[in-house]
N, C-alpha and C positions, 0 to 999 in steps of 0.2 A: 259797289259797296264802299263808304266811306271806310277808310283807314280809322279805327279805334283811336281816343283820347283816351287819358288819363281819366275823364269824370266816368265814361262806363266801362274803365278796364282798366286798373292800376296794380302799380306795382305792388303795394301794400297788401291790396284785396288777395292778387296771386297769390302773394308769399304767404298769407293766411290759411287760404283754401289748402296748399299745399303739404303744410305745418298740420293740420287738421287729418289729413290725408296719409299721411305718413306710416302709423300704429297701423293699418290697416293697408297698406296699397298694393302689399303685395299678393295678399288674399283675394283680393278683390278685383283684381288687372293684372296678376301674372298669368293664368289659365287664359284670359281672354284675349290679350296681347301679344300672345308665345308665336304666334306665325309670326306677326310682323317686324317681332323683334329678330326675330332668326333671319329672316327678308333682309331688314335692314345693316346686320354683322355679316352676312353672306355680300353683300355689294362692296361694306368697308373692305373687308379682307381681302378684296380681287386687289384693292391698289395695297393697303397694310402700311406697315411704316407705324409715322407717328402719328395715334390715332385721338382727339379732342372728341367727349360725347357733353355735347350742353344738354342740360336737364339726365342726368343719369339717377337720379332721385335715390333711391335705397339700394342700386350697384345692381341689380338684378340683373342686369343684359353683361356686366364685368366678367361673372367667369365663363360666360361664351365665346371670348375673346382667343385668338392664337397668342399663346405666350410668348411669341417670337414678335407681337409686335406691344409697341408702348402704349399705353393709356393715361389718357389723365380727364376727369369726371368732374363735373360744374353742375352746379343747381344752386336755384335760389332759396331752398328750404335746409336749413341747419338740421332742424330733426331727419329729415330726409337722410340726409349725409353723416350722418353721425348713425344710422342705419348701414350705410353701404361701405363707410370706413371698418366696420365690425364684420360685415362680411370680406372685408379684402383683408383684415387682420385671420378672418375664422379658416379662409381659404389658401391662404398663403399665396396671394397671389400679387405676387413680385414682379410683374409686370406694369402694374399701375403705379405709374411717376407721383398721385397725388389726388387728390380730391380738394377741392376747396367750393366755397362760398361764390359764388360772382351771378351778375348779373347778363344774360344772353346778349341784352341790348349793349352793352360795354365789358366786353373779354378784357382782361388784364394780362392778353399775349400780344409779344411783338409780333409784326406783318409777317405771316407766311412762315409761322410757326409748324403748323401742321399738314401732313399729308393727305388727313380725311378727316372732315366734321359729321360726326350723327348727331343729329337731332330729332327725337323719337316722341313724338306726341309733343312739341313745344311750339312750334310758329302761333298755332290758334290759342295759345295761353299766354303769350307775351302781349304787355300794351302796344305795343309798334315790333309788329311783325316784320315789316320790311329793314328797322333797322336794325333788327337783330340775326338776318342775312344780311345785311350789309356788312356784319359782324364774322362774319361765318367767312363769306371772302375775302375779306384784308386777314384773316388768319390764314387763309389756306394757301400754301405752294402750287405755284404754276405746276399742271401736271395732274393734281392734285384734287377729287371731288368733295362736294356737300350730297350726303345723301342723309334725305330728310323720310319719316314717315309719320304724315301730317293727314289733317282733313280736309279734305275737298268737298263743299256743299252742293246741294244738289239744284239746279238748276232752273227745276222746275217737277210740279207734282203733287203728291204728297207726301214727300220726304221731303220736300223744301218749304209745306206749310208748316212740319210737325217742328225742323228746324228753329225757324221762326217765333214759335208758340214756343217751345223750350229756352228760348237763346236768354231772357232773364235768369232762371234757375240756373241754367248752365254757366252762366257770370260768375256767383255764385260759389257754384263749383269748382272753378279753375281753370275753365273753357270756354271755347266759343263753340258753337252749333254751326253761326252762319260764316262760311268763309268761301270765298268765289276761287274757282281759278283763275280768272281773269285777275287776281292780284298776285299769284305767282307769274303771269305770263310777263303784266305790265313792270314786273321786276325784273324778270328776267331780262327785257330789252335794256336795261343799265347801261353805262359804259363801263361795266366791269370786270371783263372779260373769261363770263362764263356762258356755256350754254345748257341748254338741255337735252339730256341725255336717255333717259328714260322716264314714265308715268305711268306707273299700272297699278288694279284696286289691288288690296290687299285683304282679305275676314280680318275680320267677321264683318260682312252687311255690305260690303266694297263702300263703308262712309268712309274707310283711308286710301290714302294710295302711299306707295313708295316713289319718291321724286327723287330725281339725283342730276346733278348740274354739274360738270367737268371745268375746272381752267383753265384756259388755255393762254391767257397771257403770260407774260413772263416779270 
């Protein structure tokens, strides 16, 4: 599968879909997402520290968090965030260093900022997937994982036709349908010095998995 461009996945379109999405997303994707989110705060907290979550969208996964360790929450939707700064005002939770605005593909953190990157439903909603893990490792400390809970398309079937046949609406919406693993693998061979560490489905439907990548250079 071709790497997305800008003309059938942009940044614009995202930050739309997502703006749109906002009033509603937690209605409608917190019941449905609550394993994987819990999956993916259960892997950060084994290492803890300081913990980056790009796409944290209206804060919903924030006060799952150990108050022992730091948060700080990025998305490219303002409504979004202007959402989840109100729940970290409602909740008092004084753990989180900060919410802002930024783009996955270009973090506005120095190299190896953080201990742990979550990234929770975003790789298949960025225009350039790969270089927003590329983003994801120059923030992270040796030592230090990306644990992602993404989609992994199906490879054949029919859940790789329905895929397919959805992937325009799903555009649309803020996602991709079709995403291989075969482009997390060919990433992973980088010379960036991380590996893989785990990959297993996640519910509803195993269309996600939990992915998590270690660093190990220094």
């Amino acid at each position: 599968m071709a790497v997305a461009t800008a003309t059938d996945f942009d940044k614009d379109m995202v930050e739309r879909a997502y703006d749109r999405w906002a009033p509603v997303y937690d209605l409608v994707f917190g019941p449905v997402f609550e394993r994987g989110r819990r999956a993916s705060l259960e892997a950060a907290e084994r290492i803890g520290g300081r913990i980056l979550e790009v796409g944290v969208g209206t804060g919903i996964s924030l006060p799952d968090y150990s108050k022992t360790n730091r948060i700080f929450g990025v998305d490219i939707s303002e409504p979004m965030l202007r959402k989840a700064r109100q729940r970290v005002n409602d909740l008092g939770l004084s753990n989180v260093e900060g919410i802002a605005v930024m783009d996955a593909q270009c973090l506005e953190f120095d190299d190896k900022s953080f201990d742990v990157v979550v990234a929770q439903y975003v790789v298949t909603a960025v225009p350039d997937p790969e270089a927003a893990l590329d983003e994801f490792a120059r923030v992270l400390k040796p030592g230090g994982e990306i644990v992602l809970l993404s989609r992994v398309g199906a490879e054949a079937g029919l859940r790789r036709a329905l895929e397919h046949l959805f992937a325009p609406v799903a555009r649309q919406l803020g996602w991709r349908t079709e995403f291989a693993w075969e482009r997390y693998a060919r990433w992973a061979e980088r010379p960036h010095g991380l590996r893989l560490v785990e990959r297993r489905p996640i519910p509803p439907l195993g269309h996600f998995s939990l992915i998590r990548f270690v660093k190990t250079a220094t």
